[in-house]
C-alpha positions as CSV (number, residue, x, y, z in Angstrom):
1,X,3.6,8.7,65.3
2,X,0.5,9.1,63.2
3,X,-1.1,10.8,65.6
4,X,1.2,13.2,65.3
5,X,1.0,13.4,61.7
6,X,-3.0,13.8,62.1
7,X,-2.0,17.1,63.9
8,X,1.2,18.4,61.9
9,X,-0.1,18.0,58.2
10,X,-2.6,20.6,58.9
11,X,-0.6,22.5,60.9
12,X,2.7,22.5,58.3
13,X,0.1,22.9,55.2
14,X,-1.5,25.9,57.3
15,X,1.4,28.0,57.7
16,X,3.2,27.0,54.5
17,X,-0.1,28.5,53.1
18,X,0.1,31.6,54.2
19,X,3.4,32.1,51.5
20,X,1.0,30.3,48.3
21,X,-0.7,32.8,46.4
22,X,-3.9,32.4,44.3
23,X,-5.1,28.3,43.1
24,X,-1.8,26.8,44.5
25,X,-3.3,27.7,48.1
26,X,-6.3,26.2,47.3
27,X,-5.0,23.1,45.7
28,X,-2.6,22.6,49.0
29,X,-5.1,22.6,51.0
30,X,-7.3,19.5,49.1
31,X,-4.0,17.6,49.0
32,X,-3.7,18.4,52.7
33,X,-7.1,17.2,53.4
34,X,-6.5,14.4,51.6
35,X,-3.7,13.3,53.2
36,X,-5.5,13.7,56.8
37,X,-8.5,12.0,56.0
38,X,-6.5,9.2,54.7
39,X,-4.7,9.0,58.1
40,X,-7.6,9.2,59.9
41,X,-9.0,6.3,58.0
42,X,-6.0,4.4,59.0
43,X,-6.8,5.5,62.4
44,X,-10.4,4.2,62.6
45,X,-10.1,0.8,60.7
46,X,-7.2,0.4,63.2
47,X,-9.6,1.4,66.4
48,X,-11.4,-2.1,65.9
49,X,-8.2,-3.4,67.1
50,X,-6.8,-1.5,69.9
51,X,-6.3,2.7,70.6
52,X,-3.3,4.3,69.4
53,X,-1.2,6.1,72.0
54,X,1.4,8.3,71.3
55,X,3.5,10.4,74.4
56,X,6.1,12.6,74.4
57,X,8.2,15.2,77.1
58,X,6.7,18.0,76.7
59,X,6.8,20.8,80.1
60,X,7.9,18.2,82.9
61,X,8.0,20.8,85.7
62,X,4.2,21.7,84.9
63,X,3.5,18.0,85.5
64,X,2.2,17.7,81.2
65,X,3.3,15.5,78.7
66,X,2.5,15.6,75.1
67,X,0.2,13.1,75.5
68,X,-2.2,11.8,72.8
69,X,-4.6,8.8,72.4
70,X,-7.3,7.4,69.6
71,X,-10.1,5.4,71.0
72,X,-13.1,5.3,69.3
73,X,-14.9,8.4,69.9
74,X,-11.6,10.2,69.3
75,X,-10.7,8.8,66.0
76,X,-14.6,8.8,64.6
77,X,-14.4,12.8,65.1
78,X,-10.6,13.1,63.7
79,X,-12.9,11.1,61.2
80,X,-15.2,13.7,60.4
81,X,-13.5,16.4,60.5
82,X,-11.1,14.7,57.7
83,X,-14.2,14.5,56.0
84,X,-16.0,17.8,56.0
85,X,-12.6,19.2,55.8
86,X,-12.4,17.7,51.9
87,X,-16.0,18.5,51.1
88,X,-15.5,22.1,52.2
89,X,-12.2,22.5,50.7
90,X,-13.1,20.6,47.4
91,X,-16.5,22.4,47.3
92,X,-14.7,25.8,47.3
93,X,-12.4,25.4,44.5
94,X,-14.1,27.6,42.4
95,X,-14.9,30.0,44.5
96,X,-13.4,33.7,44.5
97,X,-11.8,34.2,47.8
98,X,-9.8,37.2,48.9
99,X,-6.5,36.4,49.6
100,X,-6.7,32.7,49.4
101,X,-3.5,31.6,50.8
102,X,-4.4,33.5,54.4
103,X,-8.3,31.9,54.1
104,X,-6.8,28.6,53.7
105,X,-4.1,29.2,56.1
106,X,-6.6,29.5,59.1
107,X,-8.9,26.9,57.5
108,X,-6.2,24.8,58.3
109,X,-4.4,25.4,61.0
110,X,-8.1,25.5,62.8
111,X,-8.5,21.5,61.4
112,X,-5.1,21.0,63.1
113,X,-6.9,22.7,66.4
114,X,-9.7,20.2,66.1
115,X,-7.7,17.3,65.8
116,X,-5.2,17.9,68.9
117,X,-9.1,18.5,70.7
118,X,-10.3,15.0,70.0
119,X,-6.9,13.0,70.6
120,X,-5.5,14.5,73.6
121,X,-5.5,13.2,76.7
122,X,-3.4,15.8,78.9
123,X,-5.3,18.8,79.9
124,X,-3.1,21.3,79.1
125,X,-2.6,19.7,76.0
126,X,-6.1,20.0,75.4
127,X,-6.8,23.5,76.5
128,X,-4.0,24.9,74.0
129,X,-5.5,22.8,70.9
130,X,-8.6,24.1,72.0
131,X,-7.9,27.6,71.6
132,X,-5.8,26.4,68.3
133,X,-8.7,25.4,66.8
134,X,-10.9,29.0,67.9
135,X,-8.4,31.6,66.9
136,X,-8.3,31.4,63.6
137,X,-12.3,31.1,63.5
138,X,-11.7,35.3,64.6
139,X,-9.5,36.0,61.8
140,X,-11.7,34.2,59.6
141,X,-15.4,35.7,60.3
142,X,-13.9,39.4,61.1
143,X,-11.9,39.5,57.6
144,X,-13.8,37.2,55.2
145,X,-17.5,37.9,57.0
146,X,-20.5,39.5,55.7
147,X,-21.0,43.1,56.4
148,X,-22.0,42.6,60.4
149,X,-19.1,40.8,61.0
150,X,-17.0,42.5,63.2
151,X,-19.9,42.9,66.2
152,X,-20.6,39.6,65.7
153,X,-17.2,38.3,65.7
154,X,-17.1,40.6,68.7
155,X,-19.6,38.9,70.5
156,X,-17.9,35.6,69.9
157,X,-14.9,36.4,71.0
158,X,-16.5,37.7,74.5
159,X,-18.0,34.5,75.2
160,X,-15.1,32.4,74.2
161,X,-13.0,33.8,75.6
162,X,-14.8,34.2,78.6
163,X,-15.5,30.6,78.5
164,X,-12.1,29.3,77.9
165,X,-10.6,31.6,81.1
166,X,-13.3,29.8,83.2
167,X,-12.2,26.4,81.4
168,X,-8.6,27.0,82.0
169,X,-9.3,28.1,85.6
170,X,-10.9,24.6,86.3
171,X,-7.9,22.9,84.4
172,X,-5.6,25.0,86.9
173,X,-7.3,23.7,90.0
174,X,-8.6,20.4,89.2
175,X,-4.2,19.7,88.7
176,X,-3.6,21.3,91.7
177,X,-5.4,18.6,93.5
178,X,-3.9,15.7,92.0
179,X,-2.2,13.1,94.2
180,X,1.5,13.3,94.3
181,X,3.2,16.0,92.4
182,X,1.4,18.3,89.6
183,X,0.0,16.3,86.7
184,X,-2.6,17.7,84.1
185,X,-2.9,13.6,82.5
186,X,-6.6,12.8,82.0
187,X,-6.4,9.6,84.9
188,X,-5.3,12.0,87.5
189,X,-7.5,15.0,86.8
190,X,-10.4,11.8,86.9
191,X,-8.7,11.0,89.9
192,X,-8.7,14.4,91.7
193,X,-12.1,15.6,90.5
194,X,-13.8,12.2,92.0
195,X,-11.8,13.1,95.6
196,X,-13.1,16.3,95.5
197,X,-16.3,16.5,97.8
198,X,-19.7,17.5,96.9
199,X,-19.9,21.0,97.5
200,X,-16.6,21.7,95.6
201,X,-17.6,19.4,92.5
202,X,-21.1,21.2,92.1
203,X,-19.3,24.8,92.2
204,X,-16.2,23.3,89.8
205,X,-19.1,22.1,87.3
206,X,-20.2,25.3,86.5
207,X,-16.8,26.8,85.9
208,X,-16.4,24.1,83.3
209,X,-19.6,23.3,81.6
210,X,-20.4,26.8,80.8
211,X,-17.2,26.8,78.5
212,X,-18.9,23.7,76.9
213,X,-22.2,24.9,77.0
214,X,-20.8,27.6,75.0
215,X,-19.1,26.2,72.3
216,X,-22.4,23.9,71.8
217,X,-23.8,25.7,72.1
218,X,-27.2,25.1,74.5
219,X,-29.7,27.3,75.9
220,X,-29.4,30.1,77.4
221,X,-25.5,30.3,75.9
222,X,-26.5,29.5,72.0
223,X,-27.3,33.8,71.4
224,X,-23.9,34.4,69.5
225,X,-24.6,31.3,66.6
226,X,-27.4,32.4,65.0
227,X,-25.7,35.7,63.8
228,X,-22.2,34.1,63.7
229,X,-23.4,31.5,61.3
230,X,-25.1,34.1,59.1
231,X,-22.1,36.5,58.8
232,X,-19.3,33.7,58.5
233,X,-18.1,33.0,54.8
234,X,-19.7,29.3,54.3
235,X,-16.4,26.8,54.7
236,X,-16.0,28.5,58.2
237,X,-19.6,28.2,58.8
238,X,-19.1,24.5,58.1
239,X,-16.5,24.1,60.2
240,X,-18.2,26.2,63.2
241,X,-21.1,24.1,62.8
242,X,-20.3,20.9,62.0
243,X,-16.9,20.2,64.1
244,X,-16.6,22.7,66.8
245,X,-20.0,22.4,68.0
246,X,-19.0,18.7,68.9
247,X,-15.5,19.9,70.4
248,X,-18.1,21.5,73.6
249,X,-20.1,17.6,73.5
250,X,-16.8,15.5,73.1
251,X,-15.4,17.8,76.3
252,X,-18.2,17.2,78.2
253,X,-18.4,13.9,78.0
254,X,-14.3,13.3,78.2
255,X,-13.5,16.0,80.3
256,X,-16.8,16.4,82.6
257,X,-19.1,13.5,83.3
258,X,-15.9,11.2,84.6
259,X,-14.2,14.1,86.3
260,X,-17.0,15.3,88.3
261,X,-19.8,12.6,88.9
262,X,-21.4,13.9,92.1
263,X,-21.4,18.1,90.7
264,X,-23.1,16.3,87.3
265,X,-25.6,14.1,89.3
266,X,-26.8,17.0,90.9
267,X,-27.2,19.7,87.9
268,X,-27.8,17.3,85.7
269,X,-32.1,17.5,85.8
270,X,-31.1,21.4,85.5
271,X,-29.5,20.9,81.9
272,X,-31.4,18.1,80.9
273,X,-34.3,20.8,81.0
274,X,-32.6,23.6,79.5
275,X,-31.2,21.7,76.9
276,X,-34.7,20.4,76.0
277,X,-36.4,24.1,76.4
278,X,-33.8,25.3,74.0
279,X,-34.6,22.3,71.8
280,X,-38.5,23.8,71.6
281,X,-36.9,27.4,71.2
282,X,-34.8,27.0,68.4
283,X,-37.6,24.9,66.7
284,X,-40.2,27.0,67.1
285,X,-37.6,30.2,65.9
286,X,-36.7,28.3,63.3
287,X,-40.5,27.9,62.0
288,X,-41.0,31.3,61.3
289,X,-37.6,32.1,59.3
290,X,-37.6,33.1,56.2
291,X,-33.9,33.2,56.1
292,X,-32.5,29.6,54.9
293,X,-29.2,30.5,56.6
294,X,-31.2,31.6,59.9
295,X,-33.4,28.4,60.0
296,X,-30.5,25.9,59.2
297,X,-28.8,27.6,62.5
298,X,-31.8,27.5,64.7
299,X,-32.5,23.9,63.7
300,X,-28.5,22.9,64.4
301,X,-29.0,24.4,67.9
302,X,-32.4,22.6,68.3
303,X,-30.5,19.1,67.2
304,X,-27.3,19.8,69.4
305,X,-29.9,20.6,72.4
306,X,-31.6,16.9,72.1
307,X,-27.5,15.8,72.5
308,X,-27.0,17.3,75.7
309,X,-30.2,16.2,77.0
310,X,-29.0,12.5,76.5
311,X,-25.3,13.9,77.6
312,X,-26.8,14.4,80.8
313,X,-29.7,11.3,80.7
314,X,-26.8,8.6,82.4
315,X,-28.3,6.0,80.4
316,X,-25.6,4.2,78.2
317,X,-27.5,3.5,74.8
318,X,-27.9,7.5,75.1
319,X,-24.2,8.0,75.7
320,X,-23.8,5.7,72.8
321,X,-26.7,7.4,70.6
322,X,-24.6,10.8,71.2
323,X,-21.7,9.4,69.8
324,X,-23.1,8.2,66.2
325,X,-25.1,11.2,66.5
326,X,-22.2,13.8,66.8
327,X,-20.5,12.0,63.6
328,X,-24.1,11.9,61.5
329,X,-24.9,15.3,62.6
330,X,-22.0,17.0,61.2
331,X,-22.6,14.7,58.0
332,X,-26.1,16.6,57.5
333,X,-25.4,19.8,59.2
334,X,-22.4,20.1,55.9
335,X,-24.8,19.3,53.0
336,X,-27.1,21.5,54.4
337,X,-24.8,24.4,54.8
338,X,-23.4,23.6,51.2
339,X,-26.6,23.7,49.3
340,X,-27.4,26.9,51.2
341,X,-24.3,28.6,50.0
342,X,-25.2,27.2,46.2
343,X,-28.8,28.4,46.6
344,X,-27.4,32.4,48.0
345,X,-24.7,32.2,45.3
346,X,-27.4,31.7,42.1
347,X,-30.3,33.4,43.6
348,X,-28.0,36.1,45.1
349,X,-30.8,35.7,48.2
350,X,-31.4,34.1,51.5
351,X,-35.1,34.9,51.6
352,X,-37.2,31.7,50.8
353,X,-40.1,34.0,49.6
354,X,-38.2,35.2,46.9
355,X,-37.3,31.4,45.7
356,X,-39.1,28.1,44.1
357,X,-38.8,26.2,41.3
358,X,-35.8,25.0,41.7
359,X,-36.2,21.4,40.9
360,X,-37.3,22.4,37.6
361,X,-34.3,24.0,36.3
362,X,-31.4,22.4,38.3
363,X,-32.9,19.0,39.4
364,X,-29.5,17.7,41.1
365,X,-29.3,20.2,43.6
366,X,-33.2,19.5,44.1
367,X,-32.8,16.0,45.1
368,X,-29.5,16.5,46.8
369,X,-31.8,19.2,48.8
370,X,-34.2,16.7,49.5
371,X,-32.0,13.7,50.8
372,X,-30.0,16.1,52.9
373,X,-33.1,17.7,54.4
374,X,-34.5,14.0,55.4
375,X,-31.4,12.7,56.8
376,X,-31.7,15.8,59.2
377,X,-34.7,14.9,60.4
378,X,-33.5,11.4,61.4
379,X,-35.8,9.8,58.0
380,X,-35.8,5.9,58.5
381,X,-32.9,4.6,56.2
382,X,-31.0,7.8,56.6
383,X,-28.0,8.2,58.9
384,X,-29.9,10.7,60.6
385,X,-32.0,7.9,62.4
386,X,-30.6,5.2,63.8
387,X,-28.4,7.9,66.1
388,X,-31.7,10.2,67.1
389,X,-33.3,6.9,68.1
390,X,-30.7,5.7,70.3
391,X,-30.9,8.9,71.6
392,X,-34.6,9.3,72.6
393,X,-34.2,5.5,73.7
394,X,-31.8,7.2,76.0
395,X,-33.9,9.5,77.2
396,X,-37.4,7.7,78.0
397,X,-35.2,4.8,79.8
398,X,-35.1,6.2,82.9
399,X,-37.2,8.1,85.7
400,X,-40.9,7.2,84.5
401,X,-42.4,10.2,87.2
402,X,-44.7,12.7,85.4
403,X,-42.0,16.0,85.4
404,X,-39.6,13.4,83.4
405,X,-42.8,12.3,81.1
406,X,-43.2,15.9,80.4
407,X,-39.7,16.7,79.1
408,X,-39.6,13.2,77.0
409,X,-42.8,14.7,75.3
410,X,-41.2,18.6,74.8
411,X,-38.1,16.8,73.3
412,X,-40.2,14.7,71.2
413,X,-42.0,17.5,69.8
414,X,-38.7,18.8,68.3
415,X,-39.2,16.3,65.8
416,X,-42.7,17.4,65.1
417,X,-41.5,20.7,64.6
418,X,-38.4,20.1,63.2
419,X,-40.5,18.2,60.2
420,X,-42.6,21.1,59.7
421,X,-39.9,24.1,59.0
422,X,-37.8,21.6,56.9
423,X,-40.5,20.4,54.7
424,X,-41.4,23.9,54.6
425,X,-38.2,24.7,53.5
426,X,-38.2,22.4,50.7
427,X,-41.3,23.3,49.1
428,X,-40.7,26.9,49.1
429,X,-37.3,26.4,47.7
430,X,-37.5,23.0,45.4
431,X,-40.6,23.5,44.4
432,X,-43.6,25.8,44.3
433,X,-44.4,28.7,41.9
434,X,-41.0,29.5,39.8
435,X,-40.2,32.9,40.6
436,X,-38.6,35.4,38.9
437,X,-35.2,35.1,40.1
438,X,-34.5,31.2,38.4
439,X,-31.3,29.4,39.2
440,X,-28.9,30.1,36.3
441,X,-27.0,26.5,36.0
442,X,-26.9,23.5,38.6
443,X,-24.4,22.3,40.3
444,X,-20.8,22.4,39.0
445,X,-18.5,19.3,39.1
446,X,-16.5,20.2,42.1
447,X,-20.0,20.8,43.7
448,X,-21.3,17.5,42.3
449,X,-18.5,15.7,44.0
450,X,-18.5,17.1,47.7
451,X,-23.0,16.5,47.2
452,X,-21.9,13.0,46.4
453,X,-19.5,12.2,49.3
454,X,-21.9,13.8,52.0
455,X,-25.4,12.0,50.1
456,X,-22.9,8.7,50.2
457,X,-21.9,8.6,54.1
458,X,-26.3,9.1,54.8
459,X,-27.4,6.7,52.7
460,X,-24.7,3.8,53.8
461,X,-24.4,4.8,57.6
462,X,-29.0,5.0,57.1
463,X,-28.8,1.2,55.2
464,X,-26.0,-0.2,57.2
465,X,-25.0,1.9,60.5
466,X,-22.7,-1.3,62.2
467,X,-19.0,0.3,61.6
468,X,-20.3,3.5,63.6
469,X,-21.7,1.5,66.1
470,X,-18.8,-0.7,66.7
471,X,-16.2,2.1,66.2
472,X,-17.6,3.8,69.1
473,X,-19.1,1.0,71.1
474,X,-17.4,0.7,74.8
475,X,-16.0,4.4,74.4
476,X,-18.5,6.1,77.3
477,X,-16.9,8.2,79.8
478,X,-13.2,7.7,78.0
């Protein structure tokens, strides 16, 4: 049953939300997110023993079930997202929101989404939580944006929704081919996919991955995050960025590379190379921003591209690299996207040329810049590392030829680059000339606490990275 609750104390607190008015709203959803990322605590200390299964009835003559499980992979992202769900709700308690008890409502009842994404284990199940956790993401950027946000929500919505159709199409017809009567269960879709012959697998791959590569997202299907992340309010930017980014890399590698192992073998070159040009792109974009919101982006799609190259690498200290890597990267993606928001709020600017100085007159957000930038560029003794090593172990493990060589060394230059426009970042923001427009106060205590919880999990997973390991050792291909 505490699966359960993992999903329905989001979801209850959600729509009981929507009839709170003003702090009450805010406060119900901290307790909320308290209460979840206690459970999910629960959930992972008890993953070292055994996964947690919970099943239910649910539409018996659609061959579904209410199915649910927590390995490890599954309960170190219910993890995180109990996690980043505190920071962003305790981090915006003093914050002036319009209509609060609606903005937390969605906030909510999105978290609830993400959860039901990462535990179930019935397809149909999954598809409905996945579209769950992306409605609410339309209500919040169109109505609590900045002032391009209805074309851009726009624009998200067309790709989403395109890409869940061709998701739910694949669903569809991957159950159709089950053995024995209908069944959408995660074993028989493995079941049916791996019966399937080549030719079907390598068209069916497509009609899924693109609804993964989406939500990633990876090159050529990463044009609607750049502007999406710089029009959403910054809790929802959070949530887009640090969580369901990994609900498209936890799908593929639950609900793709076991399904269909002979379409992946033969595309998987393909993505390993667009994955690792968009990894170059977004770096080299990212370099010549002088929006802070614009280069954090760029540099998420650049670190989610280096992901899906090792997604697609079929080398198992990769696979295992992703997994510590999709938990540490929406650690640092969150303190970067909070001190962003505290930098726009007391500079009333996004352009770096206009800033400096800041360590100077609010030191604590300096070094909590610092320490957060680092651990995004995988700096030894920061969380960041030990998963971006395992990953590029991943990738130079396999096929020595000289076209392989050549894209270890274009995804090794990301973090060449990736070092430059973040160091840039902090001189021209941290330090430098002061300029005219000087922070007025540092960070509040509210701010001071979500900084500390983030700058805690990269320093302890950085010194001592063991729990993540084992939590999600053994957990490749589900």
């Amino acid at each position: 049953m505490i699966l359960l609750f993992l999903i329905l104390v989001p979801l209850l607190s959600g729509i009981l939300s929507f009839s709170v008015k003003g702090s009450a709203a805010k406060t119900l959803a901290l307790i909320s997110s308290m209460i979840t990322l206690g459970l999910s605590a629960y959930v992972s200390a008890t993953n070292y023993k055994e996964a947690i299964v919970f099943s239910c009835e649910w539409i018996p003559m659609l061959g579904t079930q209410f199915s649910l499980v927590a390995d490890g992979m599954s309960s170190m992202l219910c993890l995180l997202t109990g996690i980043v769900s505190l920071v962003v709700f305790l981090t915006n308690l003093d914050k002036d929101t319009e209509a609060p008890g609606s903005f937390n409502g969605f906030m909510l009842l999105s978290q609830a989404g993400l959860m039901g994404v990462f535990l179930a284990t019935d397809a149909l199940v999954f598809y409905v939580f996945w579209e769950l956790a992306l409605i609410p993401v339309y209500f919040l950027c169109s109505r609590w944006g900045g002032e391009k946000r209805i074309p851009v929500t726009f624009k998200f919505f067309v790709y989403t929704f395109v890409g869940s159709l061709m998701l739910l199409a694949g669903l569809i017809y991957l159950s159709l081919q089950t053995p024995g009567t209908v069944s959408y269960a995660w074993a028989d879709i493995v079941a049916a996919g791996n019966a399937l012959p080549a030719t079907t697998q390598q068209g069916l791959f497509w009609l899924i991955f693109i609804a993964f590569a989406i939500k990633m997202p990876i090159f050529p299907f990463h044009t609607w995050q750049p502007d999406a992340y710089e029009q959403s309010p910054t809790p929802v930017t959070i949530i887009l960025s640090a969580l369901m980014v990994k609900m498209g890399l936890y799908a593929v590698l639950r609900w793709l590379l076991p399904v269909l192992p002979m379409g992946v073998a033969l595309w998987s070159n393909f993505v390993v190379i667009l994955s690792v040009i968009g990894i170059v792109y977004a770096s080299c974009i990212a370099i010549v921003q002088t929006d802070i919101k614009r280069l954090v982006a760029y540099s998420s799609i650049a670190h989610m591209g280096l992901m899906s190259a090792a997604a697609f690498s079929a080398n198992a200290i990769g696979m295992h690299g992703i997994m510590v890597q999709m938990f540490n990267h929406g650690i640092n993606i969150t303190g970067m996207w909070l001190i962003v928001s505290m930098i726009e709020n007391r500079w009333g600017t996004r352009d770096m040329t206009k800033m400096g100085g800041m360590a100077s007159v609010a030191p604590r957000m300096a070094i909590a810049l610092v320490i957060i930038s680092l651990a995004n560029i995988a700096l030894p003794l920061t969380n960041g590392f030990v998963g971006e090593f395992m990953l590029f172990n991943g990738l130079f493990a396999g096929d020595h030829s000289a076209p392989q060589i050549g894209i270890m060394v274009l995804a090794g230059l990301g973090i060449i680059l990736g070092a430059v426009y973040t160091l840039n970042m902090i001189q021209k923001t941290a330090y430098g000339n002061t300029t005219e427009m000087v922070i007025s106060k540092d960070l509040s205590v509210n701010e001071y606490a979500g900084l500390a919880i983030i700058i805690a999990v990269i320093l302890y997973l950085g010194v001592y990275p063991k729990p993540l390991l084992d939590l999600t050792a053994g957990m490749i291909g589900g």
